[in-house]
N, CA, C and O of each residue as an XYZ file, in Angstrom:
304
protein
N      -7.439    -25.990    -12.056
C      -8.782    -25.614    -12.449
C      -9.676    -25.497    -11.223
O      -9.510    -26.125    -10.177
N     -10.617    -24.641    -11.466
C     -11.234    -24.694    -10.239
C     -12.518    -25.610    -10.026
O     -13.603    -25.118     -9.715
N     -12.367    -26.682    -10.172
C     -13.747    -27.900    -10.271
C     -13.915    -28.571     -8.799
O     -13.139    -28.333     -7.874
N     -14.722    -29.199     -8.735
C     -14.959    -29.780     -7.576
C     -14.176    -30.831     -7.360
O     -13.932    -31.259     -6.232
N     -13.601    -31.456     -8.724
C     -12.540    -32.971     -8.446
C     -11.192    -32.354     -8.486
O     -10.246    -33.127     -8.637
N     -10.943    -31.026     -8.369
C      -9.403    -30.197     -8.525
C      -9.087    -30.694     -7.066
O      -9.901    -30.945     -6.177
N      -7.652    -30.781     -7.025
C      -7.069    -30.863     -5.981
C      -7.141    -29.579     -4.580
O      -6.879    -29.718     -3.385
N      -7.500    -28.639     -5.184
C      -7.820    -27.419     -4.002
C      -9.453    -27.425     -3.732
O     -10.020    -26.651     -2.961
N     -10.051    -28.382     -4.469
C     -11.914    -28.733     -3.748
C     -11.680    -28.167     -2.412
O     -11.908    -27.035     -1.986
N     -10.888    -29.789     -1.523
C     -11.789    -30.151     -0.121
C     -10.930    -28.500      0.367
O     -11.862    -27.856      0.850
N     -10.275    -28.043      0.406
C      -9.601    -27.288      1.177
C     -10.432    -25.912      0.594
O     -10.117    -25.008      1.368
N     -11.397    -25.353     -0.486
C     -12.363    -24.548     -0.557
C     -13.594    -24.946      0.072
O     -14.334    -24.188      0.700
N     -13.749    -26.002     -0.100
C     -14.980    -26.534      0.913
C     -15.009    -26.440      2.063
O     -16.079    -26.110      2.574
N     -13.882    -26.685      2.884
C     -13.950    -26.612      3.843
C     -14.019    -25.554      4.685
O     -14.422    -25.497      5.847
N     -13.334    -24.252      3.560
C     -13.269    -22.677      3.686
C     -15.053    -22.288      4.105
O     -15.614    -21.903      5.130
N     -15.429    -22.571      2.951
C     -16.697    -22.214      3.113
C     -17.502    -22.888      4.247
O     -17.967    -22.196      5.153
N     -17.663    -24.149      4.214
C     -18.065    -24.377      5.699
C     -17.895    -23.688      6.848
O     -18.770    -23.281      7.612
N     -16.596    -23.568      6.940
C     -16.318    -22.605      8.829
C     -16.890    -21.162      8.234
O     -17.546    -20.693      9.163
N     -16.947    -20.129      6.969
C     -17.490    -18.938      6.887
C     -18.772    -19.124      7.370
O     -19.294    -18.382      8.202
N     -19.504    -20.483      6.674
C     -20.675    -20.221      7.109
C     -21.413    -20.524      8.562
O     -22.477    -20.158      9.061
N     -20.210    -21.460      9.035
C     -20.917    -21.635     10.692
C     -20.210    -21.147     11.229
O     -19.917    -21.717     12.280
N     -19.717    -20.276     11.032
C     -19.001    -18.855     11.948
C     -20.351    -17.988     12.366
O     -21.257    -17.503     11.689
N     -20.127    -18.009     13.528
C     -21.166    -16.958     14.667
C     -20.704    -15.551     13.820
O     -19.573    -15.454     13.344
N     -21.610    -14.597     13.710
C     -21.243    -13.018     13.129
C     -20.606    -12.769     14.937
O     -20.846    -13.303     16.020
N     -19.696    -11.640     14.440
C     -19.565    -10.905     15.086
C     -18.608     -9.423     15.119
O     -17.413     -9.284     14.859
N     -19.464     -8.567     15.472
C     -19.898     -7.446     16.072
C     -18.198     -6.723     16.284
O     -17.300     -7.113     17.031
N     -18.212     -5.574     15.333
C     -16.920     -4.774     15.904
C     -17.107     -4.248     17.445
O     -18.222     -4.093     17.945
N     -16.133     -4.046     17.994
C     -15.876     -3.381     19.120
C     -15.914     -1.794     19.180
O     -14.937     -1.196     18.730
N     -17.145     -0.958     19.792
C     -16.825     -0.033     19.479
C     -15.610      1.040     19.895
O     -15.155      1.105     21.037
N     -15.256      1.696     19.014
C     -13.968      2.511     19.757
C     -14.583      4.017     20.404
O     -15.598      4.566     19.975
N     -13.804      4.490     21.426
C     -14.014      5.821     21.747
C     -13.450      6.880     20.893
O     -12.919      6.400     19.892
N     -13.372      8.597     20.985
C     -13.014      9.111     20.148
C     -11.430      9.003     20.136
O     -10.789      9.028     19.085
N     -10.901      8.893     21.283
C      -9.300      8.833     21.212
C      -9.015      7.385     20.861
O      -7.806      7.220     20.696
N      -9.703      6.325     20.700
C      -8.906      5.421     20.456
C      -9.366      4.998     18.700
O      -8.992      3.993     18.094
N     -10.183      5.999     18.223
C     -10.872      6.405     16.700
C      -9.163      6.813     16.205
O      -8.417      6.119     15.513
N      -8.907      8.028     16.763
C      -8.059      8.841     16.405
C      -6.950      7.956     16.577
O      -6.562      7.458     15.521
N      -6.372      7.642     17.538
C      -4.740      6.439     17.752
C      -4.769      5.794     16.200
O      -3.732      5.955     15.556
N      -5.697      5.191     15.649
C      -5.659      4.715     14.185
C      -5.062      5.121     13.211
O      -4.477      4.396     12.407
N      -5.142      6.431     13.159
C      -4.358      7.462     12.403
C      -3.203      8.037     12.638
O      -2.554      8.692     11.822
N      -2.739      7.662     14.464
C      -1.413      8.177     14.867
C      -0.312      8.152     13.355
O      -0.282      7.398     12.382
N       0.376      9.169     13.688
C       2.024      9.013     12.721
C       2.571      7.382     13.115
O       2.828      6.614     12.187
N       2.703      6.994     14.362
C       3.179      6.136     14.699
C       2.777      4.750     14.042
O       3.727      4.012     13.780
N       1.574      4.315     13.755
C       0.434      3.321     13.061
C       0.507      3.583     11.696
O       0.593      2.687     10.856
N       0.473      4.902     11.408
C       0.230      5.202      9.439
C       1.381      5.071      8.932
O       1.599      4.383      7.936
N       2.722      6.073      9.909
C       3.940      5.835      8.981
C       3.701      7.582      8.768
O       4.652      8.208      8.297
N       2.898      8.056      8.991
C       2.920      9.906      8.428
C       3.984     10.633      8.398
O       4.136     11.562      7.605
N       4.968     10.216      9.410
C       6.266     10.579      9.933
C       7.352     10.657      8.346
O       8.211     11.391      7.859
N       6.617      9.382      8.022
C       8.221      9.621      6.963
C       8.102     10.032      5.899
O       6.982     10.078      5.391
N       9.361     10.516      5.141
C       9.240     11.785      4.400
C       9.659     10.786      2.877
O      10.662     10.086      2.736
N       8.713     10.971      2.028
C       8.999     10.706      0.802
C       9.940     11.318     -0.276
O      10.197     12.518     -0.372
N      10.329     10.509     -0.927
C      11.179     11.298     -1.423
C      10.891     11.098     -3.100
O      10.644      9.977     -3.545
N      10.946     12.232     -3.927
C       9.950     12.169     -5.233
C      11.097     11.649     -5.828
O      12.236     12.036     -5.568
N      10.756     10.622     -6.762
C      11.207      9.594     -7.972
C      12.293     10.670     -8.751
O      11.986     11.834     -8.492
N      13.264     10.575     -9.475
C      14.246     11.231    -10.268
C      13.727     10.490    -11.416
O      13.153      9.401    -11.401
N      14.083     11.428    -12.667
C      13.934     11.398    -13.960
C      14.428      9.873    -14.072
O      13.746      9.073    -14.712
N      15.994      9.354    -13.246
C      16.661      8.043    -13.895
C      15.927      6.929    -12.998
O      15.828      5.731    -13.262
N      15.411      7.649    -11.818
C      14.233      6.409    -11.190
C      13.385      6.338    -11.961
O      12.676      5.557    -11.327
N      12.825      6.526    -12.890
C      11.533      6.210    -13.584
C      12.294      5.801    -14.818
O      11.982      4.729    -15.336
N      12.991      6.329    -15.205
C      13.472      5.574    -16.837
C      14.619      4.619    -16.864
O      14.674      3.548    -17.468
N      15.586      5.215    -16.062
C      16.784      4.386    -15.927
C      17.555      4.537    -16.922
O      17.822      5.734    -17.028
N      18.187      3.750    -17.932
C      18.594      4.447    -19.260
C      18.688      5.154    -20.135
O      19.623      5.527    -20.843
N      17.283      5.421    -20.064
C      16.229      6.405    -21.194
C      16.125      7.565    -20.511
O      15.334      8.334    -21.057
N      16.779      8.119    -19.214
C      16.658      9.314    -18.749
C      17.431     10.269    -19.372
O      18.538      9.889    -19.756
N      17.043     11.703    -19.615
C      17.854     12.503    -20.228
C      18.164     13.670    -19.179
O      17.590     13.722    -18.092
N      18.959     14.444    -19.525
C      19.526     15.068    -18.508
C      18.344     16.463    -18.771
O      17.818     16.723    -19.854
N      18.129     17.218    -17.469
C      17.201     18.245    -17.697
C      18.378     19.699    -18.106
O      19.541     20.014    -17.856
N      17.122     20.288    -18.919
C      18.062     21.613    -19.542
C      17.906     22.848    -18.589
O      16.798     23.364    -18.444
N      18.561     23.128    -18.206
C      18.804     24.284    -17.674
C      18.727     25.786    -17.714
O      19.698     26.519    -17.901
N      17.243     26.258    -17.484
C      17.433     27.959    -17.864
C      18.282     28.805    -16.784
O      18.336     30.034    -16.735
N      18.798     28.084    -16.107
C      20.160     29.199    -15.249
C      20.930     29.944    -16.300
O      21.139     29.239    -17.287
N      21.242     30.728    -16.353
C      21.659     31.998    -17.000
C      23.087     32.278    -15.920
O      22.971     32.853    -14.838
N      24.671     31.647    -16.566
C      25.527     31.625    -16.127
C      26.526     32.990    -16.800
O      26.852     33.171    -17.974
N      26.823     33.762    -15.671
C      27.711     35.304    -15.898
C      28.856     34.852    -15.826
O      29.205     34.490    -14.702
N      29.912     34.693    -17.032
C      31.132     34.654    -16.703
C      31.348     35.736    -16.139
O      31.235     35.445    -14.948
N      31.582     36.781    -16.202
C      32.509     38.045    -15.928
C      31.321     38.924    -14.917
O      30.646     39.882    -15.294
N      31.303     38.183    -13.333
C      30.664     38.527    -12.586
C      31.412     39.255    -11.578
O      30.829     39.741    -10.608
């Protein structure tokens, strides 16, 4: 429970204490190339290639097989 006689009190209390006598401080500003490095492929992951879910990835059992309008010529 979350009460003041709960066993996780002193250890929220004490949370809040250091938030509140914590000095603020101030982001660092970035330049435009080091704005941009944030977004590198390398940092985001952009690089890798997803690969879209299959009918039996999403259902698993309950997947049915898809029907096919290919139009097969025996006597080609």
């Amino acid at each position: 429970m979350g009460t003041a006689s709960s066993q996780w009190a002193p250890m929220f209390r004490e949370l809040a204490t250091n938030v509140g006598e914590a000095p603020p401080v101030r982001p660092k500003t970035l330049s435009q190339d080091e704005l941009l490095g944030l977004f590198s492929s390398a940092v985001t992951g952009a690089d890798y290639v997803l690969t879209p879910a299959s009918d039996e990835d999403m259902r698993g059992k309950y997947a049915k097989p898809k029907v096919s309008l290919e139009v097969v010529y025996d006597d080609v």
